[in-house]
N, C-alpha and C positions, 0 to 999 in steps of 0.2 A: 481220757474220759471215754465212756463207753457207755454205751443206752441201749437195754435190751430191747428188745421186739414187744409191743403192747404194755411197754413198760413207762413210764414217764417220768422215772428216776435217771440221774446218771450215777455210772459209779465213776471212781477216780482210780487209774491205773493204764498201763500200757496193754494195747493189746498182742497178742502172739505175734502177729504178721510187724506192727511194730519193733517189736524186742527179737524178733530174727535179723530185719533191717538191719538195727542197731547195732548188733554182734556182727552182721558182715563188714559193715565197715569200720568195725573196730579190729578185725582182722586182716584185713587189707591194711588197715594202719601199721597195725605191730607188725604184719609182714614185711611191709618196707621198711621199718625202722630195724630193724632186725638184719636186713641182708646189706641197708648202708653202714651199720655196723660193724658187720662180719668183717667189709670190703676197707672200711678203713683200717681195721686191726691189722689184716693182711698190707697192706699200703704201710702203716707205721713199720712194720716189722722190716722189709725192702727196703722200706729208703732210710733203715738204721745202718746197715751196712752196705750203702750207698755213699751215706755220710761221711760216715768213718774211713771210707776207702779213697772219698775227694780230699777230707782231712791231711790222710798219711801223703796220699801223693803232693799237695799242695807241700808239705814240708821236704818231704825229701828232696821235689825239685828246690825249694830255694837252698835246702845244704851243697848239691850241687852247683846251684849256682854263684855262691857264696865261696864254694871251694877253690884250692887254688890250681889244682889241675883236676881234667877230668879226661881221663886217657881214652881212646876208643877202645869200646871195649861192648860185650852181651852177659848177662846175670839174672840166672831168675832163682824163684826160691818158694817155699814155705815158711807162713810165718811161726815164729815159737808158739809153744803152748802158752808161754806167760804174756805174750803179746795182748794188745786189745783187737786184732784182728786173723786170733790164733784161727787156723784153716782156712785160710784165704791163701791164694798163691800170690805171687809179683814174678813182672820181668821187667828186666830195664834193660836199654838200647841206648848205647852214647855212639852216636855215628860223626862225620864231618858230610856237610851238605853243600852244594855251591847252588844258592838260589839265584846268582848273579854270574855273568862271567866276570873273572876275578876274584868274587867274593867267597869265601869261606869261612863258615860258621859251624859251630858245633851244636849237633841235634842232641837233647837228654830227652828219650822217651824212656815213660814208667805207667806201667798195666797194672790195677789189678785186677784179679779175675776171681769170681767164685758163684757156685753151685746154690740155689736154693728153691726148696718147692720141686727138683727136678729137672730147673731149668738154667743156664746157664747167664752168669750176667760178668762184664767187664767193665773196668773206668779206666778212662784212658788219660794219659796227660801229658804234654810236651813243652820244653823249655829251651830255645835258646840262647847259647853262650860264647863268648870268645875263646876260639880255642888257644892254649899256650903254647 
């Protein structure tokens, strides 16, 4: 509402300095809402082949562990095109460890490693097993 000067009406409506108000803080709003967005798409996109990479490794260690020999041995690779984590690299480490005197066990380490945005990321995972 608004009441001119020697006037004794109102009229009804916003005034300027209102409705400037009004639009800043509705841009301030969609700004934020706008750049938590951005950040979560990016954040979705990362911890997709994040996922995928705790996945694969989480299986491969149990097929080694599961296996009936796991020779010492170093292997790394690229994965296929028809893979679900086609261009990603792996390495795996099967070592013998003695965490105890006497004791010996066998270490199954499996990496993967891949590039995105620029920057480089790895997941790493370790399993051990009774060596035969």
């Amino acid at each position: 509402m608004y009441k001119f000067k020697g006037s004794s009406k109102t009229f009804p409506g916003f005034t300027l300095l209102e409705v400037l108000i009004a639009l800043s803080i509705l841009t301030v709003a969609l700004i934020a809402i706008y750049q938590a967005f951005s950040s979560s798409v990016f954040i979705l996109s990362s911890t997709k082949n994040l996922w995928k990479a705790m996945t694969h490794s989480h299986n491969e260690l149990t097929r080694w562990e599961r296996s009936v020999s796991a020779p010492v041995s170093i292997a790394q690779g690229e994965f296929e095109e028809d893979h679900e984590l086609a261009g990603l690299n792996w390495i795996r480490e099967i070592s013998d460890v003695s965490p105890f005197p006497g004791i010996l066990v066998r270490k199954v380490s499996y990496q993967v490693l891949w590039t995105e945005a620029g920057k480089d990321y790895s997941y790493d995972a370790q399993i051990y097993i009774k060596p035969n």
